[in-house]
C-alpha positions in Angstrom: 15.5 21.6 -18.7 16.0 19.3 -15.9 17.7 15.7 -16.5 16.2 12.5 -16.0 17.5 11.9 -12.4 16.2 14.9 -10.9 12.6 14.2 -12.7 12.6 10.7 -10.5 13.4 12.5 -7.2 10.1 15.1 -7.8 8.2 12.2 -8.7 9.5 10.0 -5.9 9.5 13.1 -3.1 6.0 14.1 -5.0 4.2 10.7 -4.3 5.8 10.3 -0.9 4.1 13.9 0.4 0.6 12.5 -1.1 0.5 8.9 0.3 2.0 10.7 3.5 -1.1 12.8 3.8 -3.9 11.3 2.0 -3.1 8.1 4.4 -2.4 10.5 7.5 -5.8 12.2 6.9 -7.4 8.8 7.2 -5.5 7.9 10.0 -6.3 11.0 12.0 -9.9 10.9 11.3 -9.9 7.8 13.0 -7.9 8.4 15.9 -10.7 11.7 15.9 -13.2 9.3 15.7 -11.8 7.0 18.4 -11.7 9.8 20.7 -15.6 10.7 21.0 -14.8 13.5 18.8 -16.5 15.0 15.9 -14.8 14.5 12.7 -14.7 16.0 9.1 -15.0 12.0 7.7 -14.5 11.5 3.7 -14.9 15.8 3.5 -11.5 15.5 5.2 -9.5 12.9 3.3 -10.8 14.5 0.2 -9.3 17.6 0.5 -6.5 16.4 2.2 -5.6 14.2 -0.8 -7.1 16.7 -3.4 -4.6 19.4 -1.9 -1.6 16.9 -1.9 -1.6 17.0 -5.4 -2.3 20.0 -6.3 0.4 21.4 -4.0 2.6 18.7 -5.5 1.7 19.3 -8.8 2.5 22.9 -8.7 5.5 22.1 -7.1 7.2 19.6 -9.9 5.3 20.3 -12.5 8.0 22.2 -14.4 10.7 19.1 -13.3 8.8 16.3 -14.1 5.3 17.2 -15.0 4.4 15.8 -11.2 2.4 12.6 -12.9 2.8 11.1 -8.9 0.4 8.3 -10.4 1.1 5.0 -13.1 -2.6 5.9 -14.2 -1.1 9.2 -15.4 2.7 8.1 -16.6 0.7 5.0 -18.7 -1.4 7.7 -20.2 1.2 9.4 -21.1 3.3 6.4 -22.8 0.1 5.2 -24.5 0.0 8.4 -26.2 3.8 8.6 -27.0 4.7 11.7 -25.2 7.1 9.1 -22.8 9.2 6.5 -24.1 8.8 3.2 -22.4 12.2 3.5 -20.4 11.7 7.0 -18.5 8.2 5.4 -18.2 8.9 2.2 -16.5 11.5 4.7 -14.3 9.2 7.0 -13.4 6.6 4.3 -12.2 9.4 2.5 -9.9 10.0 5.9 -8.6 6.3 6.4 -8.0 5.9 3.3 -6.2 9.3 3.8 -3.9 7.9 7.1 -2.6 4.5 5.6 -1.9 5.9 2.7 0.1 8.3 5.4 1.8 5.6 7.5 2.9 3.5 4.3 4.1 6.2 2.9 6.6 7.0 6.5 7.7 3.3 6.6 8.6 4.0 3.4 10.4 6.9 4.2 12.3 5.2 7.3 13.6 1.1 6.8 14.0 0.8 4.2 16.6 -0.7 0.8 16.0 -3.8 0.9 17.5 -4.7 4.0 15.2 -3.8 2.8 11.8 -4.7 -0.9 12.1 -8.7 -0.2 12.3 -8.2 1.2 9.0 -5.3 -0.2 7.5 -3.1 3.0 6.7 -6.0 4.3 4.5 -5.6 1.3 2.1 -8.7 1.5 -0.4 -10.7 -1.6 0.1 -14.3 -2.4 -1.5 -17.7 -1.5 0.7 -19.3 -4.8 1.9 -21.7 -4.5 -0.9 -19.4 -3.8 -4.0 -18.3 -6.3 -6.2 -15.0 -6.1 -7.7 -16.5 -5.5 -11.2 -18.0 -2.4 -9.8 -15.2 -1.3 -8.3 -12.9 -1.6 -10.8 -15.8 0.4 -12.9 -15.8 3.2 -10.7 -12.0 3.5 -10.0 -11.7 3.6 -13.8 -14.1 6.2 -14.4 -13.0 8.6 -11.6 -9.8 8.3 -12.6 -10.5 8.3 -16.2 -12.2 11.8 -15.1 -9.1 12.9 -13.2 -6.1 12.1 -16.5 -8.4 13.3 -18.7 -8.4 16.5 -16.7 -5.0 16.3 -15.8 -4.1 16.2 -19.7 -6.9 19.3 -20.5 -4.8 21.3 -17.7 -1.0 20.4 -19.3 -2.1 21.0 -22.7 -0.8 24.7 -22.9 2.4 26.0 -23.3 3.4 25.8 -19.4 1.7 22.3 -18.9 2.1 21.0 -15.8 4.1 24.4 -14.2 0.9 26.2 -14.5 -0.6 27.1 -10.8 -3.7 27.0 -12.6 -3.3 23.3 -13.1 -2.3 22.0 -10.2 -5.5 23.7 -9.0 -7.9 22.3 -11.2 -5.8 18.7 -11.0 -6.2 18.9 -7.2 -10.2 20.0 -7.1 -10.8 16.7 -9.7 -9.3 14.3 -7.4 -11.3 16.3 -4.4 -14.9 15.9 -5.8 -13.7 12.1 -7.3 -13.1 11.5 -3.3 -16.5 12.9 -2.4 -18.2 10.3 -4.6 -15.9 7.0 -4.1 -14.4 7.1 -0.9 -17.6 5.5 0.3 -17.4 2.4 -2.1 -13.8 1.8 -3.2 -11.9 4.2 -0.8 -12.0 6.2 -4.3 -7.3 5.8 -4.8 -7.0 6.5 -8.4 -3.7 5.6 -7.6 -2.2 2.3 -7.8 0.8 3.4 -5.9 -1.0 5.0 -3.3 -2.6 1.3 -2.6 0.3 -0.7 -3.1 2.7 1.8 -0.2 -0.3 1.2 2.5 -0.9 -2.6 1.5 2.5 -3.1 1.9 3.3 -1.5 5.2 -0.3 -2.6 6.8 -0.3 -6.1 5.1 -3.5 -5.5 3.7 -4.0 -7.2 -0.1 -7.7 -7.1 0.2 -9.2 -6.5 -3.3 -5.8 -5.3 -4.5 -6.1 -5.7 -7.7 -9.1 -3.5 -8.1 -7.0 -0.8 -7.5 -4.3 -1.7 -10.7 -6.9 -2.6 -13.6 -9.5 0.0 -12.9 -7.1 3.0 -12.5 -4.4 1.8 -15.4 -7.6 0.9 -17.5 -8.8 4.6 -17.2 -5.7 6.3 -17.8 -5.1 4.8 -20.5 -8.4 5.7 -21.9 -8.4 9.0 -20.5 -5.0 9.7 -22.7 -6.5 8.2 -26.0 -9.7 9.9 -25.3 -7.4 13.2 -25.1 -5.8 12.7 -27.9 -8.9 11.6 -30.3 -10.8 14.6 -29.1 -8.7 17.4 -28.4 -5.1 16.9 -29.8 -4.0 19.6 -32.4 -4.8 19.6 -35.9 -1.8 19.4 -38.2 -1.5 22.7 -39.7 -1.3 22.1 -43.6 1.6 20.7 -45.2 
């Protein structure tokens, strides 16, 4: 068993690596992109984020269960397997590393690659309201904790390889279909490190009601559906 402080530095350290890279990919793409070169575009930043996590998730799993996402910790409290406390902890945590792993972005991609993009911070297509896009970020992450609950059901949870794996290809192919109209976070501490460090609020709150609305759902859809029976008393 590992105590509560060491659980907050795998969440912290977790989050950090993905905001690090899922934002990096972003910025790279468009330093590609600004270059004349041919780029790998949202095919890229999908994998790049979608292997973040599952490389984090198989990392932590067995410290902290690697939520590295409020959608996932609320999920988790809504269904009672976290007390409030460790879940308002783990969410501060969440949030430190993502703003950590923004500014470190900042202090080392320069300027004139990240600002045309703003870090990576999710922002709506011109054409998307904010109704929509708090629709789709709700349903792709809805898809993703759902998933992410499936996978840690077992008797390893979250340590299972296997899991991390199936975590990781879920956020991949929610990429592939979002990224295009709302960026396609899932996260709300992925969006808040980037708006922070690139000063970019833009439609922020799209990126807190649809994700928290999802996991939430995705945990009490879990538990409706699949949770264990009772054996008989």
């Amino acid at each position: 068993m590992y105590g509560l402080s060491k659980k907050l530095v795998a969440e912290c350290f977790g989050t950090f690596v993905v905001v690090f890279i899922a934002s990096g990919s972003i910025c790279a793409d468009q330093y590609v992109r600004s270059a004349g070169q041919s780029s790998v575009g949202s095919l890229g930043s999908a994998l790049a984020y979608g292997l973040a996590v599952a490389i984090m998730v198989s990392a932590f799993g067995q410290v902290s269960g690697a939520h590295l996402n409020p959608a996932v910790t609320i999920g988790f409290w809504v269904t009672k397997r976290l007390g409030t406390l460790q879940t308002l902890l783990y969410v501060v945590t969440q949030l430190t590393g993502s703003v950590a792993g923004a500014y470190l972005l900042v202090a080392i991609v320069p300027e004139s690659v990240w600002r045309p993009v703003a870090l990576g911070t999710s922002d709506l297509a011109p054409d998307f309201t904010r109704i929509h896009g708090m629709l789709l970020e709700g349903v792709m992450t809805f898809i993703f904790v759902f998933v992410y609950f499936a996978s840690t059901a077992g008797a390893r949870g979250a340590s299972s390889k296997v899991a991390g794996f199936a975590i990781g290809l879920t956020i991949t192919t929610d990429v592939l279909v979002g990224a295009a109209f709302t960026g396609a976070s899932m996260n709300p501490a992925r969006t808040l490190g980037t708006a922070l460090a690139a000063h970019h609020w833009t439609n922020h709150g799209v990126y807190w009601i649809g994700p928290l609305f999802g996991g939430v759902l995705a945990g009490v859809a879990y538990d409706g559906l699949f949770a264990r029976d009772q054996p008989p008393g």
